[in-house]
Structures are given as structure tokens and as C-alpha cells.
C-alpha positions as CSV (number, residue, x, y, z in Angstrom):
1,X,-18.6,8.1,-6.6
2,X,-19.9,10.0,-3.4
3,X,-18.5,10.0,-0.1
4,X,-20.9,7.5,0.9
5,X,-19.2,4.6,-1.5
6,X,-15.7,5.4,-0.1
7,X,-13.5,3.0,1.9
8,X,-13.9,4.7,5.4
9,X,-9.7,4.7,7.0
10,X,-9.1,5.6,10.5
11,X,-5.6,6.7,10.8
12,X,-4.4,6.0,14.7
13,X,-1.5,8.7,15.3
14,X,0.6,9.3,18.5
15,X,4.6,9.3,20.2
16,X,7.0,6.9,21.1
17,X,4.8,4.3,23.6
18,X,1.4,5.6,23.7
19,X,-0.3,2.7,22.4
20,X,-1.2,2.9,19.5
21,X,-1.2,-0.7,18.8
22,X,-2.6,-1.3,21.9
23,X,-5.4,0.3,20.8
24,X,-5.8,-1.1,17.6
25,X,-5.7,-4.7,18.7
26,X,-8.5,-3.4,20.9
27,X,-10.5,-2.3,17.9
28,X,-9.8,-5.7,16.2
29,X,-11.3,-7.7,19.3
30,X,-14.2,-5.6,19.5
31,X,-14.8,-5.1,15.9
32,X,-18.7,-5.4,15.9
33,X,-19.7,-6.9,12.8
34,X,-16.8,-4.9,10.8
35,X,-14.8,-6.4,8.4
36,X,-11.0,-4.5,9.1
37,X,-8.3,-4.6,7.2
38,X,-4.6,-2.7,9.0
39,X,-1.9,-1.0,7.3
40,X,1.2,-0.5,10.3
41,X,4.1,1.6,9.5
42,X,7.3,1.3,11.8
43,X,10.5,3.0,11.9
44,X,12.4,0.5,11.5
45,X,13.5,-2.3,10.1
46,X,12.2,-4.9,12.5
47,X,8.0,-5.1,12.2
48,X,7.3,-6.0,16.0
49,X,3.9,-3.6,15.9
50,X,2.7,-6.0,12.5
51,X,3.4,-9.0,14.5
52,X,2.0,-8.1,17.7
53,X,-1.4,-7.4,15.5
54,X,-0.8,-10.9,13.4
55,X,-0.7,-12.7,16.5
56,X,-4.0,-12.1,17.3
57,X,-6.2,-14.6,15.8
58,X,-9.1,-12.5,14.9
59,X,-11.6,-13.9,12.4
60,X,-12.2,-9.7,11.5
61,X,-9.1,-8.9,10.4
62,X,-7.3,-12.4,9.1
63,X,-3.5,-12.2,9.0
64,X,-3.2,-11.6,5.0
65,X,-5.3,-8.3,5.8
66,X,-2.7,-6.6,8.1
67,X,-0.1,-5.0,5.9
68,X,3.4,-3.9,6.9
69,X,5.1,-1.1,5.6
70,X,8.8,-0.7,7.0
71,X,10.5,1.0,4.4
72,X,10.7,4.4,6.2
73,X,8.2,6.8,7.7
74,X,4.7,6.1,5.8
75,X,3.8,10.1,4.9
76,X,7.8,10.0,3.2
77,X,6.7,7.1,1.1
78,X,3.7,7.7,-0.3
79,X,3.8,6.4,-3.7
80,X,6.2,4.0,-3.4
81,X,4.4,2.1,-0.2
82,X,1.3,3.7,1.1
83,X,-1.2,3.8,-2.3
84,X,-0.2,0.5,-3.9
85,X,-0.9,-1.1,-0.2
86,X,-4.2,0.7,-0.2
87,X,-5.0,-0.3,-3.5
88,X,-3.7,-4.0,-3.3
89,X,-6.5,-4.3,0.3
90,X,-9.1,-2.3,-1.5
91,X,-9.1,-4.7,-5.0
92,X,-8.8,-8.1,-2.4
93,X,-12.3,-10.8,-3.9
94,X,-13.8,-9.6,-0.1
95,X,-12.4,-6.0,0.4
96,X,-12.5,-4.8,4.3
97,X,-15.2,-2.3,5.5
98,X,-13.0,0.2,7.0
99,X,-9.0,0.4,7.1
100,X,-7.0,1.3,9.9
101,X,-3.4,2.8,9.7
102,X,-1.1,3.2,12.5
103,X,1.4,5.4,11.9
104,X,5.0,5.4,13.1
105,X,5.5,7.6,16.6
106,X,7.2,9.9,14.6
107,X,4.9,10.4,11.9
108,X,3.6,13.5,10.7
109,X,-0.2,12.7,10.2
110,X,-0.8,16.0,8.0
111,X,1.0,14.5,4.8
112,X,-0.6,10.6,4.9
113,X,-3.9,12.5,5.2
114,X,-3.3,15.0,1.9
115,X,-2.4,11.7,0.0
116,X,-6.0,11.0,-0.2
117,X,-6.7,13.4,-2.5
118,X,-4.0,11.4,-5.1
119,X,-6.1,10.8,-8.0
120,X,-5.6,7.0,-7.8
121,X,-7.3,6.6,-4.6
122,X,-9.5,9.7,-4.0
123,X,-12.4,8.4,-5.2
124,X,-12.3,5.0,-3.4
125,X,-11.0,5.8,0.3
126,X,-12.1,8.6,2.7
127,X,-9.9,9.5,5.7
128,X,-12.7,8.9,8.9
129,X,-11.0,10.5,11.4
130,X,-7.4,10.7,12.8
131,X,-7.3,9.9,16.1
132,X,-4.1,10.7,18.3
133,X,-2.9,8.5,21.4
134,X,-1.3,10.6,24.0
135,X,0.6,9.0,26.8
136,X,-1.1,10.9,29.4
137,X,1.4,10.2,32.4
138,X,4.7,10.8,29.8
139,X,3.2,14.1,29.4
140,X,2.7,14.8,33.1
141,X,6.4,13.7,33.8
142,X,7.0,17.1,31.2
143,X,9.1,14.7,28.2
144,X,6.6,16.4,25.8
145,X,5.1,19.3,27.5
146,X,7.1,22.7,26.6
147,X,5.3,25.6,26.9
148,X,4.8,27.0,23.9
149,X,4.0,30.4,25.0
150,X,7.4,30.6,26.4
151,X,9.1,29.4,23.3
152,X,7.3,32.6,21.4
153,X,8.6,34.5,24.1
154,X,12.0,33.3,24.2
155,X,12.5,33.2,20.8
156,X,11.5,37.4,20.8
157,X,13.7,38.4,23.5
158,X,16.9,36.5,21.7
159,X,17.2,35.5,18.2
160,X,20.4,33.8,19.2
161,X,19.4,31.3,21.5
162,X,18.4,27.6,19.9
163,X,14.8,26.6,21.4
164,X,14.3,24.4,18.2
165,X,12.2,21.3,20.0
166,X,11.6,18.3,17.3
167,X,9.9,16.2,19.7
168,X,7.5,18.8,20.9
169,X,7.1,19.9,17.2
170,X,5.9,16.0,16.3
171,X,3.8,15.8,19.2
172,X,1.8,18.8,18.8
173,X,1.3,18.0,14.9
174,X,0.2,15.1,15.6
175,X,-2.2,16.9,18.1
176,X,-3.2,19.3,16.0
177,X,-4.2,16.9,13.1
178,X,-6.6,15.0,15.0
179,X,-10.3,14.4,15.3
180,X,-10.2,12.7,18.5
181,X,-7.5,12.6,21.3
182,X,-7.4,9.8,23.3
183,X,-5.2,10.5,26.7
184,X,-3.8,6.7,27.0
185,X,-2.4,5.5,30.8
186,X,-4.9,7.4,33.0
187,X,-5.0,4.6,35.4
188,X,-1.0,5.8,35.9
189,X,-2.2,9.2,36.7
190,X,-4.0,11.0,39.7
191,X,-7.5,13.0,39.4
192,X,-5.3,16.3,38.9
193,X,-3.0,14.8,37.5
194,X,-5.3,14.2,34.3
195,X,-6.9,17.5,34.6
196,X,-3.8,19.3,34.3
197,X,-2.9,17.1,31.1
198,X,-6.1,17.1,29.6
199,X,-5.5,21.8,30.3
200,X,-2.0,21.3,28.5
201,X,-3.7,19.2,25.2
202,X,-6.4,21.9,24.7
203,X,-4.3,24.5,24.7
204,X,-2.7,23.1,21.6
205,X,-5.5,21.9,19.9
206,X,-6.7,25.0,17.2
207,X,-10.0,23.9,17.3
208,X,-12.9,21.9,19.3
209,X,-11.5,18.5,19.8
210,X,-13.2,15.6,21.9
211,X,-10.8,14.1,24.6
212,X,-11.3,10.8,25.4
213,X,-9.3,9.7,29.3
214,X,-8.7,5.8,29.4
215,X,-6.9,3.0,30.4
216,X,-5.0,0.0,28.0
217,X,-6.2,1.7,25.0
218,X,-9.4,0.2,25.7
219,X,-12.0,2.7,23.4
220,X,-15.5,1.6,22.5
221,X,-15.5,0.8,18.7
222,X,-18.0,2.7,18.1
223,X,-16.3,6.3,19.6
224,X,-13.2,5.4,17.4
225,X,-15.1,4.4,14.1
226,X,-17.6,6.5,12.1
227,X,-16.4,10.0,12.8
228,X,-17.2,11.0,9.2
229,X,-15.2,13.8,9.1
230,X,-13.6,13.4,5.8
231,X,-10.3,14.9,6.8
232,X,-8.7,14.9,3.3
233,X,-11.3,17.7,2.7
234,X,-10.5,19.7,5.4
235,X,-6.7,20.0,5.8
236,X,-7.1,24.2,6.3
237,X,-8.5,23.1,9.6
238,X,-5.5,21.6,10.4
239,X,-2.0,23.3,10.9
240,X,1.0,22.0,11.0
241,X,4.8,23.3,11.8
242,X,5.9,22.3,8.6
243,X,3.2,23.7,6.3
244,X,5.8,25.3,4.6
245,X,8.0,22.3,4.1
246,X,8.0,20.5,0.6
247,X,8.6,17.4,2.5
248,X,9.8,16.6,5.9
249,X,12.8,14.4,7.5
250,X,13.5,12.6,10.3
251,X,17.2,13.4,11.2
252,X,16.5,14.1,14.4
253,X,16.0,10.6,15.1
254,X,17.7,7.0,15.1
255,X,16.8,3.8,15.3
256,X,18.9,0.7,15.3
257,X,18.4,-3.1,16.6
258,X,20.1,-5.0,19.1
259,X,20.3,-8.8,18.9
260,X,19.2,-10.2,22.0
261,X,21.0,-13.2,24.2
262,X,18.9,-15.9,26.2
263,X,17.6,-14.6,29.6
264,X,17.4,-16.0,32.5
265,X,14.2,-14.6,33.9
266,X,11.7,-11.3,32.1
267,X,13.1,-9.0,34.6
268,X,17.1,-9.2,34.2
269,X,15.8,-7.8,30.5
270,X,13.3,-5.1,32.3
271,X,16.2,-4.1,34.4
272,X,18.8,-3.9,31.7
273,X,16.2,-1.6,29.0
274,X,15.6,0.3,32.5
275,X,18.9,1.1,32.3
276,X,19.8,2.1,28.7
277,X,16.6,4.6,29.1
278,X,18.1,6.3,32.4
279,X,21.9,6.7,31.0
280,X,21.5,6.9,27.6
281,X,17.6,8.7,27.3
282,X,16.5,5.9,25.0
283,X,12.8,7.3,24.2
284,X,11.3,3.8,23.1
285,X,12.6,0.3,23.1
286,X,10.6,-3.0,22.0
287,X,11.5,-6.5,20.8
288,X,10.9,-10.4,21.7
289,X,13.2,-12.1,23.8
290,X,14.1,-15.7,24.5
291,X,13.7,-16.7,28.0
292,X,15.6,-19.9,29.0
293,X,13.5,-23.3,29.4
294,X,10.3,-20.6,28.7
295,X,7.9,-22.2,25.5
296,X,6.7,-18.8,25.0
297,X,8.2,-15.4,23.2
298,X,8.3,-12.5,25.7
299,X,7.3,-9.3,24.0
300,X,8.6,-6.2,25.6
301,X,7.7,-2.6,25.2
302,X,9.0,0.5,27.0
303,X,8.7,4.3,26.9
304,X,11.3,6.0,29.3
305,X,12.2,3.7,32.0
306,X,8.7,2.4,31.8
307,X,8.3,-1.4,30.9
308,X,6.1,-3.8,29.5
309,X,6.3,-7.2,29.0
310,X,4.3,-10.4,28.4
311,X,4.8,-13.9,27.2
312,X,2.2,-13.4,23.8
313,X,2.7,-16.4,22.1
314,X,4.8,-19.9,21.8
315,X,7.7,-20.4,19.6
316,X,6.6,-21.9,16.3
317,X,7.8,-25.2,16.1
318,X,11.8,-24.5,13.8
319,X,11.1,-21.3,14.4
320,X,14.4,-19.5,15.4
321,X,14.5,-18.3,19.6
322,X,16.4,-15.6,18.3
323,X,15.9,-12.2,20.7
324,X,15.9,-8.7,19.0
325,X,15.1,-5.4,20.3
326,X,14.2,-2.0,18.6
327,X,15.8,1.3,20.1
328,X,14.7,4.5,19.1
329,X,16.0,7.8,20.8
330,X,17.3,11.5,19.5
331,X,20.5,11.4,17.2
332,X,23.8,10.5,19.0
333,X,22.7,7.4,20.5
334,X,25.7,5.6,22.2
335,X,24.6,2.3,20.5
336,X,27.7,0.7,21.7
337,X,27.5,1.2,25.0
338,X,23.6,0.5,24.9
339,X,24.3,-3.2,23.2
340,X,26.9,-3.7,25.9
341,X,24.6,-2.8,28.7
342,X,21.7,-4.8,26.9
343,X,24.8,-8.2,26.8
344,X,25.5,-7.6,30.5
């Protein structure tokens, strides 16, 4: 079968909060003609991203065509998860067009591209190009921005000293995996502001890499689909930190849920994440939340102490106003303190 049969898949990479899902719900409003199909891996046990996307409505990509893997980190799970997902969209009566996977924020893309090449789906899927979100204004504020020329340096002048960065190390795989980087939240950022970002990615990047500044995730279809770059075929091109790794882990990361009370108004819950992320360096929270004598579900999503929320959709009628919220931050979370904080 040549490349030109294959199931194109666009694989959307990127940390904690850049908008990944943003930006696929973008590409399933604006999906010219294409018939999509979305696989969506959280870390987690709580599938707010999937839901967010199944909310939508859109004729493209129909509810039973969005698949949620939360089992663990989708390049860990490859053969229990990942193929038979792949396979079960690709042998659907109408199978989609093109498939697009959002990874976890702290996925490594390197290892969900190599499974391509597994003999049960090499010859019916082709990976179209990887595209990594960057939260241009979190990297500005420095949270992922370590110099890695300094590291080197450091790490010559004393063997002793531990300069071992797991964040940065995700970040700049998933940088250095991609295709196509698109700097997310420029409208947060000034004119230099950007350039200076825009400096730090190339200097990671190993190779030429288009970046792409914009604003809500909001990327014409058409820059996002059809790279043809058949990455599975190309993974020398594309280094990683752990290319001597059998497989990776993701200890230096937790992730539990918090059950949510009634609020009185959105903000009393902005205020109270606010807080977690200033006291406890919370790297990403998102959830619903029941607001009292509010018909709608408020979805909230924050990075740092930036927030998000909106009222997406109604409660479904016996549908349970129960509030939950996803925190995610380095190991050693204070989780009581942050569900006590999160009560009032």
C-alpha cells in the first residue's frame, strides 16, 4: 500500500495549558470538507479534554468518533490503548479522512510516532506532522525556559551539583519532535516579547522548523493538515533526551482530583485555583463546576495562576451537578492542603 493510501494522523503535542484542545476544537469547526476522527489522551483519570471536544456538536467529527484513552500516558500504552483505538476508527463502515491525537502535556511525542511503524498499522496510518503548542507567554515568564547552554556548562564545572530539569527535558522533546510549532497566547505577549520567545524556540529546534505566532489556538486548517512529512520515517531527524531509554516514566509528576462543592459565583473558584497555584506551584488545574441557581456547567482551565473559565454547556437533564477538578504539579503535591484551600 503506498503512502498515498494511508490514514494521514496529525499528532497535536505541547505542556501543561497551551492549548492543545483549544486548538483542536478549532480544527474541528473549521474542518473544510474533512471527515476527522480524534483520539485524546489525559493524565488522568478524569477525561475533561474528551468532553470538552464531545460537547461540540460538529457534524465532522460526530461524538462516537472522538476516542478517550485515560489509562496512562499514550506513548507508555501503546499496545494495550493506542493501536486497537487506531484500528477500531480506521475499520468504522465510514472511516475518517485524517485522525488527530492530542497527547497528554506530559507526553513524549518521539515514542507514539515510532509506533507507526508496528506492523499492525504501518501500512494503513501515516504520521502527517506533529505539531507542538507552546504557551508563548509561560515561556516568557521563564517556567520552561532554562538555558541549556548553561546546563552543559554547569554540569562541566561540577559533576556534583543536580541540574536534572524534567520539565524542561519534556518541553524541549516535545519541541524537538515537531513539524510545526505553534507559539499559543501571543495576544498575552508584547512585540518583543514574542521575538525573544520565538529566539529561545529556535535555538532548540535541531533543524528548520516553521513557527507559527497566534492567538486562541486559532490555525488555518489548512497550515495544520497536509504537512506530508511522514514522521514515522524520519525519526533520525528527531532527537530526543531519552533516546537511550527502553521506555520512559513519569515520576516526576502527580495528578489527583478534587471533588468540587457548589459555588456561589465563577470567581470564588478562579480565586481559590489562583491560590493553590501561587502556594503550592500547581502547574495545571481543570474541571467543571456547579454554580448555584446557574443551568449551565462552568469549565475551568488554568496554567500557573492563569485562569479560564466559561459556562460550555447546560446540565443534562438527571445528570449529576457534581464539580471535579484535575490538579497536576511536580511530585510532593500537598493535596491536603490544596483540597482544603479548594473547600474554603
Amino acid at each position: 500500500m503506498s503512502a498515498l493510501a494511508k490514514v494521514p494522523c496529525t499528532i497535536i503535542t505541547g505542556f501543561l495549558g497551551a492549548g492543545k484542545t483549544t486548538l483542536v476544537r478549532h480544527v474541528l469547526e473549521n474542518a473544510e470538507g474533512r471527515r476527522l476522527a480524534v483520539i485524546v489522551n489525559e493524565f488522568g483519570d478524569v477525561g475533561i479534554d474528551g468532553d470538552i471536544l464531545k460537547s461540540c456538536g460538529i457534524e465532522s467529527c460526530p461524538e462516537d468518533a472522538i476516542v478517550e484513552l485515560a489509562n496512562g500516558c499514550i506513548c507508555c500504552t501503546v499496545a494495550d490503548d493506542f493501536v486497537p483505538a487506531l484500528e477500531a476508527l480506521l475499520n468504522r463502515p465510514n472511516p475518517p479522512e485524517h485522525i488527530v491525537i492530542e497527547t497528554s502535556g506530559l507526553a513524549l511525542p518521539k515514542p507514539l510516532v515510532q509506533a507507526f511503524n508496528w506492523p499492525a498499522i504501518a501500512s494503513r496510518v501515516t504520521v502527517d506532522g506533529v505539531i507542538a503548542v507552546v504557551d508563548g507567554a509561560a515561556v516568557f515568564d521563564g517556567r520552561f525556559a532554562d538555558d541549556p547552554v548553561a546546563l552543559a556548562k554547569q554540569r562541566a564545572e561540577d559533576s556534583s551539583v543536580d541540574h536534572d530539569n524534567p520539565l524542561e527535558e519534556v518541553f524541549e522533546d516535545q519541541l524537538l519532535c515537531a513539524d510545526l510549532v505553534v507559539m499559543n497566547k501571543a495576544d498575552l505577549m508584547s512585540i518583543a516579547e514574542r521575538k525573544d520567545v520565538v529566539g529561545q524556540i529556535g535555538k532548540t529546534l535541531s533543524r528548520a522548523v516553521k513557527i507559527v505566532e497566534v492567538e486562541n489556538g486559532k490555525v488555518p486548517t489548512s497550515v495544520l493538515l497536509g504537512l506530508g512529512a511522514a514522521a514515522e520515517t524520519d525519526l533520525a531527524a528527531r532527537p530526543s533526551h531519552h533516546d537511550a531509554e527502553g521506555e520512559h516514566d513519569h515520576e516526576d509528576f502527580e495528578t489527583f482530583i478534587v471533588d468540587l462543592p457548589v459555588f456561589d459565583t465563577p470567581q470564588q473558584l478562579v480565586d481559590r485555583i489562583k491560590k493553590i497555584a501561587e502556594l503550592h506551584d500547581v502547574l495545571r488545574a481543570k474541571g467543571f463546576a456547579d454554580v448555584k441557581g446557574k443551568p449551565m456547567r462552568l469549565l475551568v482551565q488554568g496554567v500557573g495562576n492563569r485562569i479560564q473559565h466559561q459556562f460550555d454547556r447546560p446540565w443534562k437533564p438527571g445528570e449529576p451537578r457534581v464539580g471535579r477538578l484535575v490538579v497536576i504539579g511536580e511530585k510532593g503535591l500537598d493535596q491536603s492542603a490544596i483540597r482544603a484551600l479548594i473547600a474554603g
